[in-house]
FIFIDO-923859 format. One record per atom (N, C-alpha, C): x, y, z. Coordinates in steps of 0.02 Angstrom, whole numbers, plus 32768, in hexadecimal, padded with zeros to 4 digits. Atoms other than C-alpha are relative to their C-alpha. Example, Ala and Ser with C-alpha at 12.3 -4.5 7.8 and 13.67 -1.06 7.14 Angstrom:
2
802D7FC58000
82677F1F8186
802D803C8000
7FD67FC57FFD
82AC7FCB8165
7FD980378025
// end
This chain:
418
80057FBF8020
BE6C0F277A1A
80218034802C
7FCE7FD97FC2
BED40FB77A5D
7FD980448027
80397FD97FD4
BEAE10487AC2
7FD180307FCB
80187FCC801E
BE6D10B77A38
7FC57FE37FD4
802480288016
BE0A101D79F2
7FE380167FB4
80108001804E
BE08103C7936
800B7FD67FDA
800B8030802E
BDF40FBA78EA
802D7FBA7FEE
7FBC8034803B
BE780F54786B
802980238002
7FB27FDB7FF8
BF1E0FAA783F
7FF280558008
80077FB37FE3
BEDD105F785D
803D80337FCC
7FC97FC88007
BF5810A877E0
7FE47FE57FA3
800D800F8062
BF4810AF7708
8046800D7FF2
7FB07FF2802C
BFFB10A176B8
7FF680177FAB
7FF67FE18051
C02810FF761B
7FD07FD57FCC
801C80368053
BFDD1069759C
7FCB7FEE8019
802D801A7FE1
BF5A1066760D
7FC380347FF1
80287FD98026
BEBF10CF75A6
7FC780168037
80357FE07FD5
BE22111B75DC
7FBF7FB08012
8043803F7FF8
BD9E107475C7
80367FC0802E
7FF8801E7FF1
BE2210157630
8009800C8044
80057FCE7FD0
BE1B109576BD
7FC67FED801A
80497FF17FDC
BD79109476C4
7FD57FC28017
801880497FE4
BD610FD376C2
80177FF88041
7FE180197FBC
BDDD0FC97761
7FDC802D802F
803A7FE67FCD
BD76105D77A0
7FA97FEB8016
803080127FDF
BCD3100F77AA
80117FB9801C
800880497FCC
BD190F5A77E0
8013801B803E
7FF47FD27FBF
BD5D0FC57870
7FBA80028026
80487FEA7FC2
BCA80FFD78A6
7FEA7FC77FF0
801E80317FF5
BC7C0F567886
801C7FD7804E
7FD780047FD9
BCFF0F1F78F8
7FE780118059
80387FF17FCC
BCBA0F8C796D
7FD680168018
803980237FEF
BC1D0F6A7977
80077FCF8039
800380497FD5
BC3F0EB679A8
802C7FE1803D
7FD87FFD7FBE
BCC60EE17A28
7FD380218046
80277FD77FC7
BC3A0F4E7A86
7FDA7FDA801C
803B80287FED
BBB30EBC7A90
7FE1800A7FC4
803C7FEE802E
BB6D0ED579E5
7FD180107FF4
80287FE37FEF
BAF10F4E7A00
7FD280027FBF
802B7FF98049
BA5A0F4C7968
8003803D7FF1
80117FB7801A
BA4F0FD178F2
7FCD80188022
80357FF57FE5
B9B80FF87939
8005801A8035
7FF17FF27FB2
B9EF0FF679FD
803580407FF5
7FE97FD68009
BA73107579B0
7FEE804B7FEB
80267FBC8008
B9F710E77963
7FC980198036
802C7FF57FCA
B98710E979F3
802A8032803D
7FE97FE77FD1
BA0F110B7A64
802C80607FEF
80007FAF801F
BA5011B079ED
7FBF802D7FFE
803A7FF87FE3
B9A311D779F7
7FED8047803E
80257FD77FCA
B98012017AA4
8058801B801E
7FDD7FD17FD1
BA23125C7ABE
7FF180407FD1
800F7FBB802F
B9EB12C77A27
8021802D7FE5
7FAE7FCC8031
BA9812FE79CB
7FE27FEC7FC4
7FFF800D803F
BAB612B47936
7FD27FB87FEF
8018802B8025
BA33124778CD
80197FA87FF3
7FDF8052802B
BA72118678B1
7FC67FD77FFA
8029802A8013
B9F8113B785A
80107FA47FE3
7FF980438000
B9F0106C7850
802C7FF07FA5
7FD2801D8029
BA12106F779C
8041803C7FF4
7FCC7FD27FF7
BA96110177B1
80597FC98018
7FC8802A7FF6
BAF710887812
80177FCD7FD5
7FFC805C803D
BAEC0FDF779E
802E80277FDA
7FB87FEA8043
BB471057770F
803B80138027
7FBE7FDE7FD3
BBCA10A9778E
80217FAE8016
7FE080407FDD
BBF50FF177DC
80047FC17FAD
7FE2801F803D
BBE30F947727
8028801D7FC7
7FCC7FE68022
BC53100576D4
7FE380327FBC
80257FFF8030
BBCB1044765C
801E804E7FE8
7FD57FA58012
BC03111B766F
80157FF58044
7FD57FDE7FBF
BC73116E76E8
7FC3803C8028
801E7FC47FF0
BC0511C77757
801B80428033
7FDE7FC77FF6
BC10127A77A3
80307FE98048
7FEC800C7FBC
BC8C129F7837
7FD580048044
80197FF87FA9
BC0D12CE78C0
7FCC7FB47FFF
800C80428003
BBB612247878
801D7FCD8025
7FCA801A8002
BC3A11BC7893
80077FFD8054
800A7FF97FCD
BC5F11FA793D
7FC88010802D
8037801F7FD5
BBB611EE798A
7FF27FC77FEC
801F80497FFC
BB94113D7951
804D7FEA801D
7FD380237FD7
BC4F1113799E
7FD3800B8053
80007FFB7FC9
BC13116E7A30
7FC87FCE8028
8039801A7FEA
BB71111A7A3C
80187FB1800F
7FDF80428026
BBDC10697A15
80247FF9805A
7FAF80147FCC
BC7E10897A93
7FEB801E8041
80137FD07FB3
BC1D11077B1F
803780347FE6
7FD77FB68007
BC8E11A77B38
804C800F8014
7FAB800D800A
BD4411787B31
800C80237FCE
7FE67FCF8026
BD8E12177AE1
80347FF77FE3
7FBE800C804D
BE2611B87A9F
7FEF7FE07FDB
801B8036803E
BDCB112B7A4B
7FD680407FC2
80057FD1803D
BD6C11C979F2
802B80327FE3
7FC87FDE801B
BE06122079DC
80197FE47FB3
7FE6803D802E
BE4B1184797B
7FD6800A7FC7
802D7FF58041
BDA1118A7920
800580247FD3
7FF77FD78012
BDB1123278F3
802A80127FBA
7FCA80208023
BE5A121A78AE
7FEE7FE57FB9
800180288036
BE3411927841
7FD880137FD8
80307FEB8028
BDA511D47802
801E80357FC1
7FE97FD48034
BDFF126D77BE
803F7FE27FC1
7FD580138043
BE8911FF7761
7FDA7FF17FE0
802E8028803F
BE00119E770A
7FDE80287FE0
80047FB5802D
BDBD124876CA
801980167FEB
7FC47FF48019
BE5F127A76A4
80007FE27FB3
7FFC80488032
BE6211E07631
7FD080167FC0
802D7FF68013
BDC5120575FE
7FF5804E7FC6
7FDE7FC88042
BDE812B975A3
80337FF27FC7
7FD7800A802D
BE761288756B
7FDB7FCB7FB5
80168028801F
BE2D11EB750A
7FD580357FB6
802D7FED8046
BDA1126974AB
8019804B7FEE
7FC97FD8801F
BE2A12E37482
80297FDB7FC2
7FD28012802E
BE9F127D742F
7FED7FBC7FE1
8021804C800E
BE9D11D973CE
804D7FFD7FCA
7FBA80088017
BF471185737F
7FEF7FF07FB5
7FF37FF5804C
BF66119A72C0
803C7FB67FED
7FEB803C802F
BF8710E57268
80297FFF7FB9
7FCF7FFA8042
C00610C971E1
7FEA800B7FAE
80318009803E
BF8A10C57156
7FEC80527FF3
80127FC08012
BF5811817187
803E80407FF3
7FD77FC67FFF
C00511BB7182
80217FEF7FAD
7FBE7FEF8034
C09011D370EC
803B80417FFC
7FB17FCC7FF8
C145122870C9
7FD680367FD9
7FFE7FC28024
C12B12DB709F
804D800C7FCC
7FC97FE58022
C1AB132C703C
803C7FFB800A
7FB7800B7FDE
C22E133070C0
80127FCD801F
7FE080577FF7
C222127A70E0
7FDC8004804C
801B80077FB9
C1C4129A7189
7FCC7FDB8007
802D802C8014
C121123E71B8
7FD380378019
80297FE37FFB
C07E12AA71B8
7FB07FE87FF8
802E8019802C
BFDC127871C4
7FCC801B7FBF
80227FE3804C
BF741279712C
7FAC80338013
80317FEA7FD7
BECD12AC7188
8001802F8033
80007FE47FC7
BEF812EF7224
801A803F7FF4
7FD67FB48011
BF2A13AD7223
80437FEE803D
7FDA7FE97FD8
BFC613EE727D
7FD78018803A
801A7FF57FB6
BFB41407733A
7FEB802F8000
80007FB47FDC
BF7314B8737D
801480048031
7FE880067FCB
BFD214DD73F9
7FCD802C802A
80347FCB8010
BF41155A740C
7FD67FD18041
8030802C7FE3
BEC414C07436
80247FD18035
7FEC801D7FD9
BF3A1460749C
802280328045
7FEA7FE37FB8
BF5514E57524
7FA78010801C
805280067FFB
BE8B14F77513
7FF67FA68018
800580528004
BE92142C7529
80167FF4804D
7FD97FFB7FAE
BF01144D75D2
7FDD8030802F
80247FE87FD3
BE9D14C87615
7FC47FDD800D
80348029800A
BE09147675FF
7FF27FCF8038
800480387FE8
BE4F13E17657
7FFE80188051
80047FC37FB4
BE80146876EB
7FCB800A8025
803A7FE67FE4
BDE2149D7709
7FC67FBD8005
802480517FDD
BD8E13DF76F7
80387FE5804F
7FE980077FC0
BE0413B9778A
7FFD80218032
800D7FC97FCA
BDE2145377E7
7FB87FF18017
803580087FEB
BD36142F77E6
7FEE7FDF8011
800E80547FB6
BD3C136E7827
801A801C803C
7FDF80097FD1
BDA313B178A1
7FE280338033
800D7FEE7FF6
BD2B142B78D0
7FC47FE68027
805880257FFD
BC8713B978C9
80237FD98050
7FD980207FB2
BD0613507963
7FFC80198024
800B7FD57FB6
BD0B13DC79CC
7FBF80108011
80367FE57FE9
BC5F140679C9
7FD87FC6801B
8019803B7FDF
BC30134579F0
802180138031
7FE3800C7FC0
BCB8134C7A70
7FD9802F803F
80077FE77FC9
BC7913E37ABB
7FA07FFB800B
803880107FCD
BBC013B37AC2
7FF77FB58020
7FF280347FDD
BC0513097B14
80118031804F
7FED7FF07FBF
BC52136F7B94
7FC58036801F
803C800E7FE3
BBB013B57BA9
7FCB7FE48020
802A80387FF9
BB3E13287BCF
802B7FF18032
7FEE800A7FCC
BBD013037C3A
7FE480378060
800D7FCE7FDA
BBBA13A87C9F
7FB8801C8019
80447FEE7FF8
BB0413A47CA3
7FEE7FAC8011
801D80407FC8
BAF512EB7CE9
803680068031
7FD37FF17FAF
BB7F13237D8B
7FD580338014
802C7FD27FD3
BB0813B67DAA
7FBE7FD4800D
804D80257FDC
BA5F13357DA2
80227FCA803F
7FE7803F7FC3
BAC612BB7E0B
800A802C8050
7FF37FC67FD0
BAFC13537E82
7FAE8017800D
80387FF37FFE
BA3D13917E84
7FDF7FBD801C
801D802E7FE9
BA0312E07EAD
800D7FF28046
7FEA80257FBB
BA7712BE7F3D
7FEF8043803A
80177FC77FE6
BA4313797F72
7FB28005802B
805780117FE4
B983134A7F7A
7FF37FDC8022
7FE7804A7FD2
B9B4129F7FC3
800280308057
7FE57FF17FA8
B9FD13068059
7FD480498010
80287FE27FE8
B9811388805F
7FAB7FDC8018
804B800C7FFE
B8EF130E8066
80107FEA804E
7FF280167FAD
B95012CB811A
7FEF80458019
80017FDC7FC4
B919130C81B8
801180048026
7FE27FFD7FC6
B97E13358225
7FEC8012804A
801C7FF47FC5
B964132F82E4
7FEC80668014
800A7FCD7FFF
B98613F082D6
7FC880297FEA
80267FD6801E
B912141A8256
7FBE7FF08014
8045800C7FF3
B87A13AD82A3
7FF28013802D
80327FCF7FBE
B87D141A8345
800B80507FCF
801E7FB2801D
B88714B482CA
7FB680027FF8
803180188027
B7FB14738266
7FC67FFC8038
8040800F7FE4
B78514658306
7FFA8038802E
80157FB27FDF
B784152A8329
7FF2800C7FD9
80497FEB8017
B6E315808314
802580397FB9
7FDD7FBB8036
B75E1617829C
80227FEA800A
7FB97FEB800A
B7F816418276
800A80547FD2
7FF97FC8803E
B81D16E98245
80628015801D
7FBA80118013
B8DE16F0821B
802280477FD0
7FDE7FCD801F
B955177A81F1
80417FE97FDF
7FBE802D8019
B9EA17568183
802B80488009
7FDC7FC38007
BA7317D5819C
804D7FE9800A
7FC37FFB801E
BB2517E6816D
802280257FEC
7FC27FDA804B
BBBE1831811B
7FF280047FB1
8000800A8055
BBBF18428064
80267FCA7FF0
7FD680437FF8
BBFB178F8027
7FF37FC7802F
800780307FCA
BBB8174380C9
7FE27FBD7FCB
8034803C8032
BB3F16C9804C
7FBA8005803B
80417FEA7FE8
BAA217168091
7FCE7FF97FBF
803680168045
BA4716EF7FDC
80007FA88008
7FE88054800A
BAA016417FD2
7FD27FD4802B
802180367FCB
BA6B1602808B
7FAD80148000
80387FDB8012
B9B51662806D
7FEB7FDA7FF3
803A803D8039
B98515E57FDB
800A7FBE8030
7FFF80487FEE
B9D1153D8033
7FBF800C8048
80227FF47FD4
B97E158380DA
7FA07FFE800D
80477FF67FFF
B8BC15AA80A9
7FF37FCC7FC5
801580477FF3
B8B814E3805F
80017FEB8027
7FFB802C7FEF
B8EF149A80E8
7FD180138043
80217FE87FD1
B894150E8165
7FC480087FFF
804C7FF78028
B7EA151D80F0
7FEB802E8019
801C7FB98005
B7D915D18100
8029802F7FC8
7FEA7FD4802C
B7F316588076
803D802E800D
7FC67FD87FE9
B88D16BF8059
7FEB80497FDE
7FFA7FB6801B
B87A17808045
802980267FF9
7FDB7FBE8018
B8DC17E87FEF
800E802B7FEE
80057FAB801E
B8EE18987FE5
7FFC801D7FC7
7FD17FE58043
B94D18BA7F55
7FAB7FCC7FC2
804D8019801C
B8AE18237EED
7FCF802A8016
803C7FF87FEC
B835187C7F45
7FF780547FE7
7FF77FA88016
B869194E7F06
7FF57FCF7FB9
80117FEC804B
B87418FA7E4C
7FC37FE97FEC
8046801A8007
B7BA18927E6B
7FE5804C7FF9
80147FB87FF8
B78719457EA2
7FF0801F7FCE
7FE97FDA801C
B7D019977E26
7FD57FE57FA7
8013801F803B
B79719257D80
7FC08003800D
80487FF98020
B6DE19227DB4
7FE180438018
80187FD5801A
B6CB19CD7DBE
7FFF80278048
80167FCC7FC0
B6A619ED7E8F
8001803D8018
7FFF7FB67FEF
B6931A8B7EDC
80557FF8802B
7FBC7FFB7FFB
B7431A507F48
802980137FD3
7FDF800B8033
B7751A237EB6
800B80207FC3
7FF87FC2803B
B7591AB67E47
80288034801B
7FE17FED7FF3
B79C1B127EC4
805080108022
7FC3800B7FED
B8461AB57EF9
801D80137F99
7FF77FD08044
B8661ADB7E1F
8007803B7FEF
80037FCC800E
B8391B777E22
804F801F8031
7FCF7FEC7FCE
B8C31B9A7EBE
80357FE47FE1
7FCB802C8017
B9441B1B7E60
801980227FD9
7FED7FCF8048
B9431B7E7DC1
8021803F8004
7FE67FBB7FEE
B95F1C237E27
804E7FDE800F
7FDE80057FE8
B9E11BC57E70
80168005803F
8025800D7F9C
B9AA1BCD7F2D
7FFD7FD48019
8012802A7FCE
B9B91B617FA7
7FB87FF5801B
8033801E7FF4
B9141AF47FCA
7FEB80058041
7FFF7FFA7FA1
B8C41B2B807B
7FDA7FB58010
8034802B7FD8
B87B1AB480F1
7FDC7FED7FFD
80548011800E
B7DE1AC880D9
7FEE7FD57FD1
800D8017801F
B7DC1A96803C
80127FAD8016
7FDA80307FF6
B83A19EB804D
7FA57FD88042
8027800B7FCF
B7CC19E080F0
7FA97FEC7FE9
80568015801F
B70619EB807B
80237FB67FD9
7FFE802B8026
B74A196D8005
800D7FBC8026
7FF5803B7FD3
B78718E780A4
7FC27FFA8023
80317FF97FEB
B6DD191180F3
7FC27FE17FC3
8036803A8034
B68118BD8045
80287FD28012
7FF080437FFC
B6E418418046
7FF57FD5803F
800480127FBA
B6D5180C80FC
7FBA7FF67FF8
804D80178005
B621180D80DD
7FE27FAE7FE4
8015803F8024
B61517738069
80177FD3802B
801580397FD0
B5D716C780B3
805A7FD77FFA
7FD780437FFB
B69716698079
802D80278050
7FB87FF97FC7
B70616D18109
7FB97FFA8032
801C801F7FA9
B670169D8198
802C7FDF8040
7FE380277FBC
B6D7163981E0
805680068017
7FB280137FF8
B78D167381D7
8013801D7FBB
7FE17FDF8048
B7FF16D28152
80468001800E
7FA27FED8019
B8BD16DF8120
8017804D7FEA
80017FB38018
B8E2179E8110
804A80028014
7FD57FF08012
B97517C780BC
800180427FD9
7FFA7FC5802A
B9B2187D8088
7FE580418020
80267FE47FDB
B95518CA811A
7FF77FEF8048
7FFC7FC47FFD
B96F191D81AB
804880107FE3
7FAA80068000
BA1F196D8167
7FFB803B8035
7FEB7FB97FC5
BA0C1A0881F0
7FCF7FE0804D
802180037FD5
B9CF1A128293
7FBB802C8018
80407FF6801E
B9471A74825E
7FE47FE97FEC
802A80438044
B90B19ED81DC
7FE67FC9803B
801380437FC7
B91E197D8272
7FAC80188047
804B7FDB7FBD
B88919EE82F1
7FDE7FF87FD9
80397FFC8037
B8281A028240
7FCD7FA4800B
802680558026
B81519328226
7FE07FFE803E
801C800C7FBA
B801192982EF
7FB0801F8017
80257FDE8023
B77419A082D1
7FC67FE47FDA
8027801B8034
B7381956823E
7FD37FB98005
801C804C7FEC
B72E18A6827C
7FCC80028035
80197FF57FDD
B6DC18E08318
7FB8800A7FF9
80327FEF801A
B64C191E82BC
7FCF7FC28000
801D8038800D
B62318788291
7FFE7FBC8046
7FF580207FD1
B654182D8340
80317FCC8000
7FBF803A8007
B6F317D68311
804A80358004
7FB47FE17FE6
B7B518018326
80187FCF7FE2
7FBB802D8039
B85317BA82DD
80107FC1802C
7FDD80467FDD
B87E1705833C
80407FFA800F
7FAA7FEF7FFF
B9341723830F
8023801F7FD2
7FE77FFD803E
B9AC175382AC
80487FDC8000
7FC4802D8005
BA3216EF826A
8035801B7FCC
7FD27FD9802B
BADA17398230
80377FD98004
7FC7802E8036
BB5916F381C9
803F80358010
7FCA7FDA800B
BC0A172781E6
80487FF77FF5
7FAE80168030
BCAD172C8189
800D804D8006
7FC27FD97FF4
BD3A179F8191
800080397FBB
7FFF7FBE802F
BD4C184A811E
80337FE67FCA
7FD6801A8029
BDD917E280B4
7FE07FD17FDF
802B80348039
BD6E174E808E
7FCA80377FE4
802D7FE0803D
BCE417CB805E
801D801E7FBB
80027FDA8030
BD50181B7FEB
80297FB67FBB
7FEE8050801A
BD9D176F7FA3
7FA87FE07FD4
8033801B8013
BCFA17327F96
7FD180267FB9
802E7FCD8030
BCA117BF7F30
8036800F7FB9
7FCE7FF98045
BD3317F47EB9
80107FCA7FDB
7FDC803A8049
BD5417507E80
7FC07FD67FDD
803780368025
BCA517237E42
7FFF80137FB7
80087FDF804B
BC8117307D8C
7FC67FD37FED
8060800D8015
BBDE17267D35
80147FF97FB4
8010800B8060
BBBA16DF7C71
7FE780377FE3
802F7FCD802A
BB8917537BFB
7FDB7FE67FDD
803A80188040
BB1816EE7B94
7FCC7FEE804C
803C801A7FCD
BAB016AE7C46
8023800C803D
7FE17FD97FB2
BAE2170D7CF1
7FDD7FBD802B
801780267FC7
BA9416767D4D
803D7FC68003
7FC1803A7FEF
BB4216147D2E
803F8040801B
7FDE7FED7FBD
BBA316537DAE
803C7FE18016
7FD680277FDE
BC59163C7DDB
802F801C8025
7FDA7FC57FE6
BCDD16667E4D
80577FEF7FF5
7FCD801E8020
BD96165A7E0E
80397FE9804A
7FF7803F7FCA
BDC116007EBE
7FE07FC78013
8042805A7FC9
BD2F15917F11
7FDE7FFA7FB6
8016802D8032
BCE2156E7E68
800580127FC4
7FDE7FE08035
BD4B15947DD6
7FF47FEE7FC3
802880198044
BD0B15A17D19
80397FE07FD2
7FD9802B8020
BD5015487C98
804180057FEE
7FBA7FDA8018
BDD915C97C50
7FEF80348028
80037FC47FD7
BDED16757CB9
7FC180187FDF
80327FE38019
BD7516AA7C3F
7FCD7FF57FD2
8022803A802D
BD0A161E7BF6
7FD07FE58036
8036800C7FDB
BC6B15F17C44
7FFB7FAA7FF0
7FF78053800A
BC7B151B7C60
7FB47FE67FF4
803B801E7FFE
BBC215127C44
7FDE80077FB6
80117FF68054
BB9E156C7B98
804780277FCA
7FC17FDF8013
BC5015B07B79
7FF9804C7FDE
800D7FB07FF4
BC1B16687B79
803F801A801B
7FE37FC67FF5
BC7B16F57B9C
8003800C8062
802380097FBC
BC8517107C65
801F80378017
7FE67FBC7FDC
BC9817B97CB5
7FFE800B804B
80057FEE7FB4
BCB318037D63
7FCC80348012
80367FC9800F
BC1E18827D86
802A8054803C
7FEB7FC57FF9
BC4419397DA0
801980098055
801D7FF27FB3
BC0C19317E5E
802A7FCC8023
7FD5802B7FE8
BC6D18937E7B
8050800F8011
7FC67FEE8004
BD1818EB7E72
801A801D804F
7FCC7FF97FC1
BD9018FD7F16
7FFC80448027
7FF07FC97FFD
BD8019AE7F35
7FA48004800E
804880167FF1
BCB019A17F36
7FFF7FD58037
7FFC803D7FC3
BCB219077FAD
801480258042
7FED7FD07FC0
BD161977801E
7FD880228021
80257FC87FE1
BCB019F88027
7FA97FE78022
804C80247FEA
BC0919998036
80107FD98046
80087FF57FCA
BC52195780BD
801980148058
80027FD47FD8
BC8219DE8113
7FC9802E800D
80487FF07FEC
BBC81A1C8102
7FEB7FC9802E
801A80207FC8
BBA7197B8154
801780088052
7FEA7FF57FB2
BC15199681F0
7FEB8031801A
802E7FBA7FE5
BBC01A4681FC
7FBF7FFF8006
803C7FFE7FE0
BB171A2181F7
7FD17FCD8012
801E803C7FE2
BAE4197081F5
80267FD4803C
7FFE802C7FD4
BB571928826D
7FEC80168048
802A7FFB7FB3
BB0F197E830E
7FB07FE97FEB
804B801F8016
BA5F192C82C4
80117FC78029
7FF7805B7FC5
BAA8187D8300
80138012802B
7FF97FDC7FD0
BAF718D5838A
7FAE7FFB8036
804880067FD2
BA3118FF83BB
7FDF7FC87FFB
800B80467FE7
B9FB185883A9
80107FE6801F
7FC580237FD3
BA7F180B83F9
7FF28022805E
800F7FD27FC7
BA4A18878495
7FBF7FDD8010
8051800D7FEB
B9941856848C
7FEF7FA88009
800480448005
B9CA1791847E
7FF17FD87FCB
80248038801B
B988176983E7
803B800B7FBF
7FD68005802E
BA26175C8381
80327FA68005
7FB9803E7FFD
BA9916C28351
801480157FC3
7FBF7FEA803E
BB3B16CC82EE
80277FB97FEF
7FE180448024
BB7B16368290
8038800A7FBB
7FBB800F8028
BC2A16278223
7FD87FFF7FBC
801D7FFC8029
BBF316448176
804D7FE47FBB
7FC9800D8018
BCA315EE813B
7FEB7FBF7FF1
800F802C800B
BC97154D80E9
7FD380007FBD
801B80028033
BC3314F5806A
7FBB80208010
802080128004
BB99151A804B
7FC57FD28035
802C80277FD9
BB391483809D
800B800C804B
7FD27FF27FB2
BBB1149E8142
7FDF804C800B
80077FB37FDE
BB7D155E815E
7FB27FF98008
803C800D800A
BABA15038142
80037FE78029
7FEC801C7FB7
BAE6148D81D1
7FFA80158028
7FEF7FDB7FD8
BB2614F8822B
7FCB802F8020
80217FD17FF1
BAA4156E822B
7FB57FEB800F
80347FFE7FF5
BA1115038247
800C7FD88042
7FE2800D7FBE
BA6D14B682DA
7FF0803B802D
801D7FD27FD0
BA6F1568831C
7FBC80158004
805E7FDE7FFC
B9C1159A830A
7FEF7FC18029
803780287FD8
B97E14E98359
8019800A803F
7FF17FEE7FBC
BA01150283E5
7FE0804D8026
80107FBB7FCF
B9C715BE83FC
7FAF7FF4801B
803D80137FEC
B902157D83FB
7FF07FCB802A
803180247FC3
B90C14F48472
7FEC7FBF7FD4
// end
């Protein structure tokens, strides 16, 4: 059988009708069937089933494979697929054939050929039949559209199998990617088991704009089993259940005021209270001044603790602005995320996960990036500066993938603890 595996001769010639189409089209899926391992009706509807598209019921198939009706196109192509697995030319082929034998199939209960018995000479010696009216040319462009729009719409029902195939594809590479992720977070590395056997950890994340101070945050407080805090979560917790911070960082927002200290400062002072940061926290988004930075010193003090370190991520004012301008966010679900270099969506402007719409956000733009961080070189980078003075700073390359800048960075922390 060839590569597209359809069947018998795969083609209907002129004298070749609609019921003879449709016989070579079901010995075809009989065909293959028994080229796959002859899978039971049964093992076929079970297995359409639990992927949960399209319906193929046991006796659905028996008429589709004994020739009984032609069934639909997204039919058709989920019981190939279920048959052949997900070879997009063998359902191409399907596809195809399917639509000539429909083809066939209009035509057939359109027309029907006029026998010598129904015709005789008219007047002018021509042959007319006796029954049949004259054509409409009327109904035969109604007869062609018709057929238009039955072909438009198999060819429609194809793409929408194809594209929730290439779904299922794209959502078993992310569980396979997620598995081998958990796999290598459940290892312990020599690094992380002398982290793991200090009494705290209290951990500053600080950076450029772009550094991936959110990114390394989340991988960081699994593998370190302490919570990550973040500023920016922690003003809209505030803010949604009503707090007195939190009524009053709103009330200043709305004016359009810059948020003092203080405030920022009551709302890190609850949080610091609850039993999960006892032993160690991830604080991101905070200090950005060197004021913010005496406040926490201050703050922590209260309670008889201080910062352990802080760990800063750093890349170059070109990758930040590379990095930030070229991300683009879905509009139907902002949690698919892409960047049109290191992880590029499907079309410039097609989201490869639900094929949404995908925009750049206001704040993301080249000219913003700049400026944010040129606030950073003015007031947060003498922050690491004063760490770096007092010893309790390390700086690690924030270039690379992902897992590598995670490496990297729990390498430095076990080397800075000893």
């Amino acid at each position: 059988m060839g590569a597209g595996e359809t069947g018998t001769s795969g083609s209907t010639g002129p004298d070749q009708g609609y019921e003879w189409a449709l016989a070579d089209f079901a010995a075809a899926l009989a065909d293959l069937r028994i080229s796959h391992g002859a899978p039971t009706y049964k093992q076929i509807s079970q297995a359409a089933r639990a992927a949960g598209r399209t319906s193929l019921s046991s006796s659905a198939i028996s008429e589709a494979i004994n020739g009984v009706r032609l069934p639909s196109m997204e039919f058709t192509l989920e019981l190939v697929r279920q048959i052949a697995g997900h070879d997009l030319q063998v359902r191409e082929a399907w596809r195809e054939r399917w639509t000539r034998v429909r083809r066939l199939q209009r035509r057939g209960t359109k027309s029907r050929v006029i026998s010598p018995e129904e015709s005789s000479p008219n007047e002018g010696g021509s042959q007319q039949s006796v029954n049949q009216p004259a054509v409409d040319p009327h109904s035969a462009a109604v007869r062609e559209a018709a057929e238009i729009v039955a072909q438009a719409r198999g060819e429609a029902e194809g793409l929408l199998l194809e594209a929730q195939v290439k779904a299922d594809e794209i959502l078993r590479a992310a569980e396979e990617a997620a598995k081998k992720r958990a796999a290598r977070d459940n290892e312990i590395s020599p690094a992380v088991a002398r982290l793991m056997t200090r009494e705290s950890m209290r951990i500053i994340l600080l950076g450029p704009p772009g550094a991936g101070k959110g990114t390394q945050g989340m991988y960081l407080k699994r593998i370190l089993g302490v919570p990550k805090v973040q500023v920016g979560d922690l003003m809209r917790e505030n803010i949604s259940q009503g707090t007195g911070p939190g009524l009053q960082a709103k009330e200043i927002m709305e004016r359009g005021d810059l948020i003092p200290d203080g405030v920022y400062m009551d709302m890190l002072r609850t949080r610091l209270s609850r039993t999960d940061v006892s032993d160690g926290f991830l604080l991101d988004g905070l200090p950005r001044t060197l004021g913010q930075s005496q406040r926490l010193d201050a703050l922590l003090d209260e309670r008889g603790h201080k910062i352990d370190i802080a760990l800063h991520l750093d890349i170059s004012r070109d990758e930040a602005v590379r990095r930030i301008s070229g991300r683009r966010i879905c509009k139907v679900d902002s949690s698919h995320v892409f960047h049109v270099l290191y992880a590029p969506p499907q079309g410039y402007d097609a989201c490869r996960v639900c094929g949404g719409a995908l925009m750049a956000r206001p704040d993301d733009s080249r000219q913003v990036v700049k400026n944010r961080w040129d606030v950073w070189e003015v007031h947060t980078d003498p922050v690491v500066a004063s760490y770096g003075a007092r010893g309790r700073l390390v700086t690690v390359s924030g270039y690379g993938s992902v897992d590598e800048v995670t490496d990297r960075a729990i390498g430095a922390l076990a080397a800075f603890f000893g």
